[in-house]
C-alpha positions as CSV (number, residue, x, y, z in Angstrom):
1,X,0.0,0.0,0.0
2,X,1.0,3.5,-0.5
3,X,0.8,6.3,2.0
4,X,-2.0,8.5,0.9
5,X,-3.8,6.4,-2.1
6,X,-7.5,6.3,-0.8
7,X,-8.2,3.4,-3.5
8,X,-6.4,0.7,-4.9
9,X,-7.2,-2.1,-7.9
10,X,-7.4,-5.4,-8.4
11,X,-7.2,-7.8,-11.6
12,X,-9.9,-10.6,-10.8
13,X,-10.0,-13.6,-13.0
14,X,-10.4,-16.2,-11.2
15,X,-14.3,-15.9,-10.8
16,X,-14.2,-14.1,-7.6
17,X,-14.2,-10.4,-8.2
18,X,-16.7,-7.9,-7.3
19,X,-19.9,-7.8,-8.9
20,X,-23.3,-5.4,-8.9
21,X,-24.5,-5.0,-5.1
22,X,-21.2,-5.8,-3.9
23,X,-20.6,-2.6,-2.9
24,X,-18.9,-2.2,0.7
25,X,-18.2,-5.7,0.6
26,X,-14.8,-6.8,2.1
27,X,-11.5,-7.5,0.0
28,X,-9.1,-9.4,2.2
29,X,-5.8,-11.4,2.2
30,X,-5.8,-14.7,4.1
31,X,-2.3,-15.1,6.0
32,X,-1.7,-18.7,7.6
33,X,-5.9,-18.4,8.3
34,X,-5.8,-15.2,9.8
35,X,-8.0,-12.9,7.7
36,X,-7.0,-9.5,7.7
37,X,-9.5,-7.1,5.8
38,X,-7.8,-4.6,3.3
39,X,-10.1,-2.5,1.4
40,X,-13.9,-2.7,0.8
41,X,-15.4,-2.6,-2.4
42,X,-16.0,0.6,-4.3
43,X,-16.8,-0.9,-8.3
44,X,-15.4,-3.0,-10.5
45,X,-15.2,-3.0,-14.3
46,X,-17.2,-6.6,-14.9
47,X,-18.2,-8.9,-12.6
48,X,-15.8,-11.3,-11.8
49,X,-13.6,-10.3,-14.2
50,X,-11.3,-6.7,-15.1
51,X,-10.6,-4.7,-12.1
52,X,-12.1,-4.5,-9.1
53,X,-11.8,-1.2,-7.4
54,X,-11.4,-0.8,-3.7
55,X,-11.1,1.7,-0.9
56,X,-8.0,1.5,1.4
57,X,-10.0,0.6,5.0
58,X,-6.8,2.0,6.5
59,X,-8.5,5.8,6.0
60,X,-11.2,4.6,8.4
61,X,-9.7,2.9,11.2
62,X,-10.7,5.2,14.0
63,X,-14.5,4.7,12.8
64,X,-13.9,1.1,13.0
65,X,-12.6,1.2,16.3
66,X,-15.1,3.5,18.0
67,X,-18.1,1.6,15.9
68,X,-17.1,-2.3,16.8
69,X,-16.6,-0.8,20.7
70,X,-20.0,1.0,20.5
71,X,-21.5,-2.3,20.0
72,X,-19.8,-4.0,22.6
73,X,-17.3,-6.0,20.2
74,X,-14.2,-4.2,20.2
75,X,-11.8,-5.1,17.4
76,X,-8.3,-6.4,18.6
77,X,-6.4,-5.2,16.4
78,X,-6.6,-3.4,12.5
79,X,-4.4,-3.5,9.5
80,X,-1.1,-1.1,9.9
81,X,-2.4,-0.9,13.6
82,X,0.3,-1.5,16.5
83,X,-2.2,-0.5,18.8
84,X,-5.0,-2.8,20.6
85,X,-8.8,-2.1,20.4
């Protein structure tokens, strides 16, 4: 990721991409089964196929923080994030 860039892209073909109504949906790296949640989704050029384009979640960490707590589930820890929840 680069400090700054509020979006990033993906080339999906593999069947998975983004599709209509996906919007806000998670994009997210699996790492020895931890899943870590990197952007959400923003559009995509075709379903499943082209680019997919996603906003960087690490713009919105404080949000996340103070939301999940609100509700009583308070995350542990968030992408780029050496603090805890």
């Amino acid at each position: 990721f680069q400090t700054g860039v509020r979006e990033f892209d993906m080339v999906e073909n593999l069947g998975t991409g983004s599709c209509y109504g996906d919007s806000g949906g998670p994009a997210y790296i699996d790492n020895g089964g931890v899943l870590t949640v990197i952007g959400a989704v923003s559009r995509g050029t075709l379903c499943d196929t082209g680019n997919g384009i996603y906003g960087d979640v690490r713009l919105f960490q404080g949000w996340y923080k103070c939301a999940f707590a609100e509700l009583g589930k308070p995350l542990a820890k968030l992408l780029d994030d050496a603090s805890a929840a």
